[in-house]
DRENVO-518984 format. One record per residue (C-alpha): residue number from 1; residue in three letters; x, y, z. Coordinates in steps of 0.5 Angstrom, whole numbers. Example, Ala and Ser with C-alpha at 12.3 -4.5 7.8 and 13.67 -1.06 7.14 Angstrom:
<r resi="1" resn="ala" c1="25" c2="-9" c3="16"/>
<r resi="2" resn="ser" c1="27" c2="-2" c3="14"/>
END
This chain:
<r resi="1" resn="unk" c1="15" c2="-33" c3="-32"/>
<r resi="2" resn="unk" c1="14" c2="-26" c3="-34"/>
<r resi="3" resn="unk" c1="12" c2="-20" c3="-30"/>
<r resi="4" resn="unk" c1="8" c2="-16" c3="-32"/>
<r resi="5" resn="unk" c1="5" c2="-9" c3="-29"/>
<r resi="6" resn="unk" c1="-2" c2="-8" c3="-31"/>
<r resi="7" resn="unk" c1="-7" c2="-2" c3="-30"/>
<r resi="8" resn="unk" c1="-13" c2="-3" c3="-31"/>
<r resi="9" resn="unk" c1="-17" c2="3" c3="-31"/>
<r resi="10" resn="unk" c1="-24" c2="-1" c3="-30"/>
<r resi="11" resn="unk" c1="-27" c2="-3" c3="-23"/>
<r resi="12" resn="unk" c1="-31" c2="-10" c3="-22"/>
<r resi="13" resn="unk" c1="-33" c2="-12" c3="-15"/>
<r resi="14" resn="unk" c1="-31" c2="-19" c3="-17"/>
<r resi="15" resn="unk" c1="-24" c2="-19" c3="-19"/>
<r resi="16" resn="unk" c1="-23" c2="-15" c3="-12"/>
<r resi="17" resn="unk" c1="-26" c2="-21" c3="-7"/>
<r resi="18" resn="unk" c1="-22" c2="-25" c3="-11"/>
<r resi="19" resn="unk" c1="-15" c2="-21" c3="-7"/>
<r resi="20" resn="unk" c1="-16" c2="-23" c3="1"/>
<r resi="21" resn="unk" c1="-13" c2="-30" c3="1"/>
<r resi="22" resn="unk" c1="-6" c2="-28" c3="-2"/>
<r resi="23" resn="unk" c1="-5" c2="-22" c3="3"/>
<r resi="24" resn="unk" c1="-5" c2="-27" c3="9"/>
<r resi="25" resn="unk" c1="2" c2="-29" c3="6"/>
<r resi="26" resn="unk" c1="8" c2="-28" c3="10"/>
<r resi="27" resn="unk" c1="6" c2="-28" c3="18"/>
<r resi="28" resn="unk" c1="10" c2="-33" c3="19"/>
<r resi="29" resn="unk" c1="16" c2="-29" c3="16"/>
<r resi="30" resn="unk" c1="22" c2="-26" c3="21"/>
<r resi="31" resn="unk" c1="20" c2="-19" c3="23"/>
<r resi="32" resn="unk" c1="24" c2="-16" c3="19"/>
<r resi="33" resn="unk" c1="28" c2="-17" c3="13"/>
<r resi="34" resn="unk" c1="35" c2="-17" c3="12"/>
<r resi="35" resn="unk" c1="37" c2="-18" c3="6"/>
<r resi="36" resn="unk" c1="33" c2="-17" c3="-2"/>
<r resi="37" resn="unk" c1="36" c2="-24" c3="-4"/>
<r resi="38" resn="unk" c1="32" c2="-27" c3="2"/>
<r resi="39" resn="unk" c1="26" c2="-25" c3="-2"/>
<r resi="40" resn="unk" c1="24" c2="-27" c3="-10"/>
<r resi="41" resn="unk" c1="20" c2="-20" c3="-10"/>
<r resi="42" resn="unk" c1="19" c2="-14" c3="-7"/>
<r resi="43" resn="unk" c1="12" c2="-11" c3="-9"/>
<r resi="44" resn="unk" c1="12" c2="-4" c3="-8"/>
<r resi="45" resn="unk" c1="7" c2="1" c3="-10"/>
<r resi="46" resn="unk" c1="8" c2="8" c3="-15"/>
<r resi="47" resn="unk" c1="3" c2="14" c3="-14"/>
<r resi="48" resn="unk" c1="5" c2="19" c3="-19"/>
<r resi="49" resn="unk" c1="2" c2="25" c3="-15"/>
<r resi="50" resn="unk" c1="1" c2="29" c3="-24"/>
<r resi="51" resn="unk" c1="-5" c2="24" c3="-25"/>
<r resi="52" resn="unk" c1="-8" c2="24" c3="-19"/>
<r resi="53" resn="unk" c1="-15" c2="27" c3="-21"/>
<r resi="54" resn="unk" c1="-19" c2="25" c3="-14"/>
<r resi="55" resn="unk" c1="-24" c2="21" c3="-17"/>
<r resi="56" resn="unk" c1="-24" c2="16" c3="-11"/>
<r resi="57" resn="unk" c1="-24" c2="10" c3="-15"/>
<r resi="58" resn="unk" c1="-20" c2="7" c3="-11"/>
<r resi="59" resn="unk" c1="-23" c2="8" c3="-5"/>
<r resi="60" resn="unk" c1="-29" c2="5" c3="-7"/>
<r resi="61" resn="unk" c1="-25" c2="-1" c3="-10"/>
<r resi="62" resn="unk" c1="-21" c2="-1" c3="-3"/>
<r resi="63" resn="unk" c1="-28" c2="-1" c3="0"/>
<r resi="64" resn="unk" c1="-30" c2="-6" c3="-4"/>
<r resi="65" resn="unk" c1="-26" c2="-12" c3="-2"/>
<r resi="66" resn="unk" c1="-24" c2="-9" c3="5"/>
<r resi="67" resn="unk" c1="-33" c2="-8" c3="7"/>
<r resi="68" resn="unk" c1="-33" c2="-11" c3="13"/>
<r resi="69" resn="unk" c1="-27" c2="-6" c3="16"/>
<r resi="70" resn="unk" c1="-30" c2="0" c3="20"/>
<r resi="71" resn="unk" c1="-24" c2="4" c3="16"/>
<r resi="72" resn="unk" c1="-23" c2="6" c3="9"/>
<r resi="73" resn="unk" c1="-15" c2="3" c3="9"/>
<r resi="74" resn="unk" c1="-14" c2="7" c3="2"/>
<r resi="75" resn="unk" c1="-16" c2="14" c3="2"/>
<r resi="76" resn="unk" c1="-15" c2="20" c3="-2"/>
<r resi="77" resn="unk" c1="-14" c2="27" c3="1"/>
<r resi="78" resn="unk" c1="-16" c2="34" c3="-1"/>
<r resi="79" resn="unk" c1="-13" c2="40" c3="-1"/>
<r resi="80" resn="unk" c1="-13" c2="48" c3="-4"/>
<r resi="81" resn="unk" c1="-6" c2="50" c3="-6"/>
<r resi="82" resn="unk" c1="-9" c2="57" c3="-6"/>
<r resi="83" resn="unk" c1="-3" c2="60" c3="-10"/>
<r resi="84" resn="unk" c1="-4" c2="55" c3="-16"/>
<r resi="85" resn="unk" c1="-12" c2="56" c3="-15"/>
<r resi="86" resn="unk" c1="-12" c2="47" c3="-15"/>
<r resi="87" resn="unk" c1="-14" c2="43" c3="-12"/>
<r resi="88" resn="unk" c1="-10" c2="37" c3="-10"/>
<r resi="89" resn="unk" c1="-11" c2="30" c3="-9"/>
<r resi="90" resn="unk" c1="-6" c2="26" c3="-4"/>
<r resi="91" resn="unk" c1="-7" c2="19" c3="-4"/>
<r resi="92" resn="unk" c1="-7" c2="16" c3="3"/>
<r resi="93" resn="unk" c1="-5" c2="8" c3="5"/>
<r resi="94" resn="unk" c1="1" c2="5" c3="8"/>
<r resi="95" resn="unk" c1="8" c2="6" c3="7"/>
<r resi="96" resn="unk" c1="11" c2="0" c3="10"/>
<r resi="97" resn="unk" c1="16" c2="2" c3="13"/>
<r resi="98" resn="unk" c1="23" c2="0" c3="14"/>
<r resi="99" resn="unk" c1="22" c2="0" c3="21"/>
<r resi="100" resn="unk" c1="15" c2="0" c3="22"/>
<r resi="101" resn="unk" c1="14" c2="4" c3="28"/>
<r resi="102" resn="unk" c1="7" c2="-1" c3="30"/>
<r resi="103" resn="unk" c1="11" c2="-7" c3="30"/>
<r resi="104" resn="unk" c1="15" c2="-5" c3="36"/>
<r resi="105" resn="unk" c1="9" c2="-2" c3="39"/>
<r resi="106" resn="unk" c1="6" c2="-8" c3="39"/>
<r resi="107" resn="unk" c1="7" c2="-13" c3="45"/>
<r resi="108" resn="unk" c1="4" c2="-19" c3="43"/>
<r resi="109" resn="unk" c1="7" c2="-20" c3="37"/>
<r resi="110" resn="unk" c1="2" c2="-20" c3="32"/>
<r resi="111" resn="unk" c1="5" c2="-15" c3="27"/>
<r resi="112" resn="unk" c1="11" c2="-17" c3="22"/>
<r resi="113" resn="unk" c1="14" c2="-16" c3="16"/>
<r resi="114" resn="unk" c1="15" c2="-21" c3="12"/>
<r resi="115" resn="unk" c1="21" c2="-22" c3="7"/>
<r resi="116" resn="unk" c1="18" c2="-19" c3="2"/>
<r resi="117" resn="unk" c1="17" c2="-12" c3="5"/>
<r resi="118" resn="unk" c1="10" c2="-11" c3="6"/>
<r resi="119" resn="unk" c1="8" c2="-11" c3="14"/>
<r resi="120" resn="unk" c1="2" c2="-15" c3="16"/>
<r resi="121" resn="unk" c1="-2" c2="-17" c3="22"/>
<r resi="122" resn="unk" c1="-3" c2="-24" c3="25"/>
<r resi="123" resn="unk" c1="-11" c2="-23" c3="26"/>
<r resi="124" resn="unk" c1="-10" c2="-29" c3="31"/>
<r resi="125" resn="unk" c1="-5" c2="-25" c3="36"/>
<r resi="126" resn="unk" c1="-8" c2="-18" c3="35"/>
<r resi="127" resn="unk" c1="-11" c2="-17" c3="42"/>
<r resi="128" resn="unk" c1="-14" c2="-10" c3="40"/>
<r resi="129" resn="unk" c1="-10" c2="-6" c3="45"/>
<r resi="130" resn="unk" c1="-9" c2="0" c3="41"/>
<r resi="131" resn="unk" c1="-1" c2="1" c3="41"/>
<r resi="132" resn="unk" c1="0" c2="0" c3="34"/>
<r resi="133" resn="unk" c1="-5" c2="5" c3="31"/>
<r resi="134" resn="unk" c1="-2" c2="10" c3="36"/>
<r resi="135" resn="unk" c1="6" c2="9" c3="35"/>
<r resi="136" resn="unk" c1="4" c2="10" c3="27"/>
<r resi="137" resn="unk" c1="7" c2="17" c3="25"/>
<r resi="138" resn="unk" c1="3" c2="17" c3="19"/>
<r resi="139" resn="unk" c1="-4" c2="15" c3="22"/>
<r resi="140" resn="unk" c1="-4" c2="9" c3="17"/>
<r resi="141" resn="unk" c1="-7" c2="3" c3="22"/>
<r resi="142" resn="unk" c1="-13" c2="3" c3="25"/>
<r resi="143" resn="unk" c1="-17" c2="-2" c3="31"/>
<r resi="144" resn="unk" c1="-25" c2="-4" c3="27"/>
<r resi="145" resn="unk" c1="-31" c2="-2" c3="31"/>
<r resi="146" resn="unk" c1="-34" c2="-10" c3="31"/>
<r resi="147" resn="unk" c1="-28" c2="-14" c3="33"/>
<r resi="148" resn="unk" c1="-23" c2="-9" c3="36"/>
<r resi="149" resn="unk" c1="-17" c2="-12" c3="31"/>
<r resi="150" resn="unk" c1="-12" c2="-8" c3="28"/>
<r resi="151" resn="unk" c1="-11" c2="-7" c3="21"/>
<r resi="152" resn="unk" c1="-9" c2="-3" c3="16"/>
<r resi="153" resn="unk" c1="-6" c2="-4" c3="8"/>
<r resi="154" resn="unk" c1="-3" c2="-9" c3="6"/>
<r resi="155" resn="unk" c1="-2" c2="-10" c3="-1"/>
<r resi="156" resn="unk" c1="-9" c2="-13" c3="-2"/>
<r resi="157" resn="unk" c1="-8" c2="-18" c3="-10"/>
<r resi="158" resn="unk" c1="-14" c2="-18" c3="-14"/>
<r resi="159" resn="unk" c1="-15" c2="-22" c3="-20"/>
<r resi="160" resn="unk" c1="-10" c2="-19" c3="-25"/>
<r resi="161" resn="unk" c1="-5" c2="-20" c3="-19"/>
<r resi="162" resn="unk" c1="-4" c2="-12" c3="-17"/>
<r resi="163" resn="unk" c1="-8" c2="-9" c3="-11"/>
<r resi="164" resn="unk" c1="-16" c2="-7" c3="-12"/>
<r resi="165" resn="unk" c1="-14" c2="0" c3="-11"/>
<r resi="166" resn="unk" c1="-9" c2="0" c3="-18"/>
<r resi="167" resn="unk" c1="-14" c2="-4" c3="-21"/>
<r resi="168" resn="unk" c1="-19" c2="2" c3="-21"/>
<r resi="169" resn="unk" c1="-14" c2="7" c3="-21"/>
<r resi="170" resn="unk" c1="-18" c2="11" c3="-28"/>
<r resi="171" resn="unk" c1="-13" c2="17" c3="-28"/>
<r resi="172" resn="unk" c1="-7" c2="11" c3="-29"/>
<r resi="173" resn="unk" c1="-3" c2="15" c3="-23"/>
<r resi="174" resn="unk" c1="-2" c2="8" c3="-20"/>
<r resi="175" resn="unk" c1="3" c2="3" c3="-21"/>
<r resi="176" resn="unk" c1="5" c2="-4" c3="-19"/>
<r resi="177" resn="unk" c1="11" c2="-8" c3="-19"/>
<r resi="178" resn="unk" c1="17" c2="-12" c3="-16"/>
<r resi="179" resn="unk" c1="23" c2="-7" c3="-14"/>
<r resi="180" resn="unk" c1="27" c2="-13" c3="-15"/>
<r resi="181" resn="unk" c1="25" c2="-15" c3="-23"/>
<r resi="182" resn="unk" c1="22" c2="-9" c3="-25"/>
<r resi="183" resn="unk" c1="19" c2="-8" c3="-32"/>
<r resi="184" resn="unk" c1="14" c2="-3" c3="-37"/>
<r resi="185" resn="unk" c1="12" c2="3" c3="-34"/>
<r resi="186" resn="unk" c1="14" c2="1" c3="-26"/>
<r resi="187" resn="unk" c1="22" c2="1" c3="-28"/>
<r resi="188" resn="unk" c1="22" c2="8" c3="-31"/>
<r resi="189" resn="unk" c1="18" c2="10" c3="-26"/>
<r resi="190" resn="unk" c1="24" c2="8" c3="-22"/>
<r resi="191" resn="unk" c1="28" c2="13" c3="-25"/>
<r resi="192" resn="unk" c1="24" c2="19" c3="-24"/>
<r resi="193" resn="unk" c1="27" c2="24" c3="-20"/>
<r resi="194" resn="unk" c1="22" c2="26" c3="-17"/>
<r resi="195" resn="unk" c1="20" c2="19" c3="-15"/>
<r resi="196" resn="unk" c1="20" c2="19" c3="-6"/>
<r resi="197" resn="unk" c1="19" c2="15" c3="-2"/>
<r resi="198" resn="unk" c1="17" c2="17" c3="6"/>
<r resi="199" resn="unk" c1="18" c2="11" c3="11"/>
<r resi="200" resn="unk" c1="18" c2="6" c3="6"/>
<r resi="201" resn="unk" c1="24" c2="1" c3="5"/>
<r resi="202" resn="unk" c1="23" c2="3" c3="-3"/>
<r resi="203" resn="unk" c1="30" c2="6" c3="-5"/>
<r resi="204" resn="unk" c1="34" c2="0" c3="-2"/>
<r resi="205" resn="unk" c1="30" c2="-4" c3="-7"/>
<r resi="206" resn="unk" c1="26" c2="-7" c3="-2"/>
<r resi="207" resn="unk" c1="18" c2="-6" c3="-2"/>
<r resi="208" resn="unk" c1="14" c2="0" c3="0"/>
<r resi="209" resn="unk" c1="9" c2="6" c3="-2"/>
<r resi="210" resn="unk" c1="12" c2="11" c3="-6"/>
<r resi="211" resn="unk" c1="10" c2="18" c3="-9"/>
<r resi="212" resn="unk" c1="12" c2="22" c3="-16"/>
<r resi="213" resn="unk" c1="12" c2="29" c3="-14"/>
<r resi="214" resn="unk" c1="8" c2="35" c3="-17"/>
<r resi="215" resn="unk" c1="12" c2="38" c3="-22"/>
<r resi="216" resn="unk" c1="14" c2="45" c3="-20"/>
<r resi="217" resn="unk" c1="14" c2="51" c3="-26"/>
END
């Protein structure tokens, strides 16, 4: 079947709820995955740092489909870069770390990462203790104020099979494929020499969330 990248600048409530069944994919998955041929994709997420206008789309999309959470799991960040006189907009979710910090904090067992690369939270072990959320270097996983479960993003899928944040992304700065099979605009954002990765397994072709840099004159 072919894969397709979409961007969809338009946001509808309906395509969100649409997503919460597949990100519960993969907990029973190894911890960690050790090779990209034990998989069939690696998603991963591009953020081109350009196009980002700050318009919070998706934010309110994340929202949309994670109401029930006390925390935004997908936010943008605003600074001033006083000697440019801009402001600029950092977008703000889980890196999926190659070795995420939260999943050995976590003692009861209740986070891991699938073969697929993404780090997901088994809300049936979580026990809310908190050390996950404080083992993060990157703030990115948080405890709800209801239940007390940890969570964090966890490439969410919509209708169109991209996360709800990519499907609202008005400025197209997101982008959304398989590292593994990629194709359209998110294979030639793979070559951008300003493409980079934090903690994510990203550049080992592996899933991750990744940034184009702000292009410097």
């Amino acid at each position: 079947m072919k894969k397709t990248v979409v961007r969809v600048a338009g946001l509808t409530r309906r395509g969100f709820l649409g997503g919460s069944a597949a990100a519960a994919v993969g907990l029973a998955c190894p911890a960690h995955a050790t090779g990209a041929e034990e998989s069939v994709s690696r998603p991963a997420m591009i953020i081109d740092l350009n196009k980002c206008i700050g318009c919070q789309s998706c934010t309110i999309a994340c929202r949309a489909v994670h109401s029930r959470q006390s925390n935004f799991l997908g936010r943008v960040d605003v600074a001033e870069d006083a000697r440019e006189v801009r402001s600029v907009f950092t977008p703000k979710n889980c890196n999926q770390c190659k070795d995420p910090a939260c999943l050995h904090a976590c003692r009861h067992k209740a986070i891991a990462k699938g073969i697929d690369g993404v780090v997901r939270i088994d809300r049936a072990r979580c026990k809310g203790c908190g050390e996950c959320v404080k083992a993060c270097p990157f703030g990115e996983i948080f405890l709800e104020k209801t239940e007390g479960k940890a969570v964090k993003c966890e490439f969410c899928r919509g209708d169109r099979g991209v996360p709800a944040c990519v499907e609202a992304c008005a400025s197209h700065a997101r982008l959304f494929g398989d590292t593994l099979h990629p194709e359209g605009a998110f294979a030639e954002a793979l070559k951008n020499a300003r493409l980079k990765a934090l903690d994510a397994d990203f550049k080992d072709k592996l899933s991750g969330t990744c940034y184009i840099e702000l292009a410097r004159s």
